[in-house]
C-alpha positions, 0 to 999 in steps of 0.5 A: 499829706507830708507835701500839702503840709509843707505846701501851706506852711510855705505860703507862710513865707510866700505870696499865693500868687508866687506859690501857685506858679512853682506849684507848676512845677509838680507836673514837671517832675511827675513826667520827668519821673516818669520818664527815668523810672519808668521809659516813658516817651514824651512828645514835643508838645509835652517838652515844649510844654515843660520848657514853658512852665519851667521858664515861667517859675524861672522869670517868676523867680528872678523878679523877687 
């Protein structure tokens, strides 16, 4: 509950449209989480797809 609380009092200070493209990145973490926990094995799909979604919160970012 603690996450969507400060999720939406960040969009205080944050475009919507900005907030759902880093919002993105939850995926990311969850499967790099599970990775160093836990052992789990990514394909390359899965780190092509976490490069792609990481560039793209990056190229979001630099254009503010």
């Amino acid at each position: 509950m603690l996450a969507y609380l400060l999720y939406t009092k960040g969009l205080e200070s944050v475009e919507s449209s900005r907030a759902s493209i880093v919002a993105t990145v939850e995926p990311v973490v969850a499967s790099l989480m599970g990775v160093l926990l836990f052992g789990e094995v990514l394909s390359g799909w899965q780190l092509v797809g976490i490069c792609f979604v990481l560039f793209a919160v990056v190229l979001i970012q630099a254009g503010s």
